[in-house]
N, C-alpha and C positions, 0 to 999 in steps of 0.2 A: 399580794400573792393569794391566788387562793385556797381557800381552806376546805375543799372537797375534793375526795380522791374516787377514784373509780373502784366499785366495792368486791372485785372479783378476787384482790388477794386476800381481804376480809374473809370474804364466803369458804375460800380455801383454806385458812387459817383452821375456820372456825371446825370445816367440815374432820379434818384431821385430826381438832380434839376430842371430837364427841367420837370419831371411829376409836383415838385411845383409850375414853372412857367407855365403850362398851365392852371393848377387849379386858380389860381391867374387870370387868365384873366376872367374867367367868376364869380368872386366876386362883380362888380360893375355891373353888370347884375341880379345878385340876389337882392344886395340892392335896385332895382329898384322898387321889387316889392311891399315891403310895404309903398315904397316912393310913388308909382303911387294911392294903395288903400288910402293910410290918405289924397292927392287929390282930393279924389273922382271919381278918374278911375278905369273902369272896366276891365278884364282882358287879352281883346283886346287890348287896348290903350298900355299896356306893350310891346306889337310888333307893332302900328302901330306908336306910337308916341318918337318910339326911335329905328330907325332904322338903323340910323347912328351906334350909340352904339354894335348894333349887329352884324353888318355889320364890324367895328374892329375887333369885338371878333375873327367871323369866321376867316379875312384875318391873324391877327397875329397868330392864332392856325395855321392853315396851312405853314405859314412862319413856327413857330417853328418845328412842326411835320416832313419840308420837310430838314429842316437842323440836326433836329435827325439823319435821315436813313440815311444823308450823313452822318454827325459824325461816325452813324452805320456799315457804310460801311468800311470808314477809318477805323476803330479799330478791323475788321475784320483780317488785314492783321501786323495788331500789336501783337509782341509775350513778348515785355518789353516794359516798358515806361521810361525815363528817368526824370532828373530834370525838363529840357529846355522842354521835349514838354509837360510835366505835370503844367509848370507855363503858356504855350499856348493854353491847355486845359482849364486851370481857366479863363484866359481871354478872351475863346469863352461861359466860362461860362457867368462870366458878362454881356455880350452882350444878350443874354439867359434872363435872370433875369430882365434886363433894359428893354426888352420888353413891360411887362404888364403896366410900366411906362409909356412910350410913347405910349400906345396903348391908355389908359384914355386919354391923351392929344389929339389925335384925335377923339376919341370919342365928348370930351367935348366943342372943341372951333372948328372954322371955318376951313377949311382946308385956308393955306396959305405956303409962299415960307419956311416958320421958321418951322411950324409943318412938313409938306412935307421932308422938310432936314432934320429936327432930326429925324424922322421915319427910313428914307429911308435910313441915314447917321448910326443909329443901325444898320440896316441890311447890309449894307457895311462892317463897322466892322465885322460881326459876318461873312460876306464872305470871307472875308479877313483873318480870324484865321484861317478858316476850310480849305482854299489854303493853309496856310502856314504848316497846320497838315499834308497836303496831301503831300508837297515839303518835309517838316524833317524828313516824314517815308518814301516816296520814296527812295531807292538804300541803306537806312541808315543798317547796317549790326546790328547792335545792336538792331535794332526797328521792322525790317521788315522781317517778317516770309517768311523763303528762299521759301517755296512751297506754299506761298499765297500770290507775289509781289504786291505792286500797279500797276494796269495798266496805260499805257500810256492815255487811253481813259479817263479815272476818271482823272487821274492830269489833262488832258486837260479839261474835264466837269467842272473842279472847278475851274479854272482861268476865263474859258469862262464869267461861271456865275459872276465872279467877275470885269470882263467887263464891261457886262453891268449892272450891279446894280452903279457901279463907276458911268455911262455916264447918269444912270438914277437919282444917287445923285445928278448931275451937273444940269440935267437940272431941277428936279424938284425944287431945293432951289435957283437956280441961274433966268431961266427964268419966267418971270412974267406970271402968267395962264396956266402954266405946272403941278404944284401942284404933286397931287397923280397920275394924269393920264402917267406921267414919268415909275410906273411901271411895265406898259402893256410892256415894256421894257421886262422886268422879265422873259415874255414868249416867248422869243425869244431864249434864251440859248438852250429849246432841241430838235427845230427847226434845227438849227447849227450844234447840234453834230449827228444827222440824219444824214445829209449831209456827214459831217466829217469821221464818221465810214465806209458811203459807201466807201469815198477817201481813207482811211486809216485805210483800213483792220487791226487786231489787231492783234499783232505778239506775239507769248509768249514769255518772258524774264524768265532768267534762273537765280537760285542765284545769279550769281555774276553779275547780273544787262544787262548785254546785250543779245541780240534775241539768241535764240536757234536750 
């Protein structure tokens, strides 16, 4: 029997939870607002006196939205899914879903080396899946549609990223008054692969995985 399924109920699956998990982040932004009127704040104070809070919201929306397109892309070049990369999809699901978690926990308390690292340390993981989605469909004959390979340039974009979000882990939860500013990090990956693509023009690979 075999053990590859056609990956479009996956994609669907998946596409539903991340639209729950963005809607989720902006839940504690709503409660804000009858929280601020029973107060006795007006409906300025809702953005000036919680700025931090919105300022999450925005950052982790964008985090999620920008690891979607990459998901997006990945799956672009998927023509089956199997067990293994479908239990690796769930656990970038996970990481997906923990977000709006850790997003309140910055919102709500001081930034420090412990909120910094749990943040930062999600988003690690969830780089870390989306590398690994990209390595099991790469060259994989069962997974990777022969006239839509993974490029070289995207496996290398997704390691890169996963670089430096590692070094920005490190320093944010490890160095004392690093915090969040660790990941200005973050914007250095397509900086890099600028560069990269000049170096290494991109060659096409043929089904059976080498240049053409």
């Amino acid at each position: 029997m075999s053990t590859t399924r056609d990956p479009d109920r996956l994609v669907l699956f998946t596409d539903a939870v991340v639209a729950i998990a963005i809607t989720l982040l902006v839940l504690p932004l709503v409660d804000l607002v009858p929280e601020v009127k029973s107060h006795g704040g007006d409906a300025a104070s809702v953005i000036t006196e919680h700025r931090q809070e919105i300022f999450t919201f925005l950052l982790s929306f964008v985090v999620i939205a920008n690891f979607w397109l990459g998901h997006h892309r990945i799956f672009e070049h998927v023509r089956f899914y199997t067990p293994g990369l479908m239990r690796l999809n769930l656990l970038w699901l996970l990481t997906i879903v923990v977000l709006p978690f850790t997003t309140e926990i910055i919102g709500a308390f001081d930034s420090d080396r412990f909120v910094a690292g749990l943040y930062i340390g999600t988003i690690l993981v969830l780089s870390i899946c989306q590398s690994g989605l990209a390595v099991m469909v790469r060259g994989h004959r069962e997974l990777e549609a022969p006239d839509n390979p993974v490029s070289q340039r995207e496996l290398v974009g997704s390691l890169v990223l996963t670089g430096f979000t590692l070094v920005a882990f490190l320093l944010g939860s490890l160095v004392p008054g690093v915090n969040f500013y660790a990941m200005l990090l973050l914007l250095l990956p397509s900086m890099v692969m600028r560069v990269w693509r000049i170096k290494h023009p991109e060659t096409p690979r043929s089904h059976t995985g080498v240049p053409s």
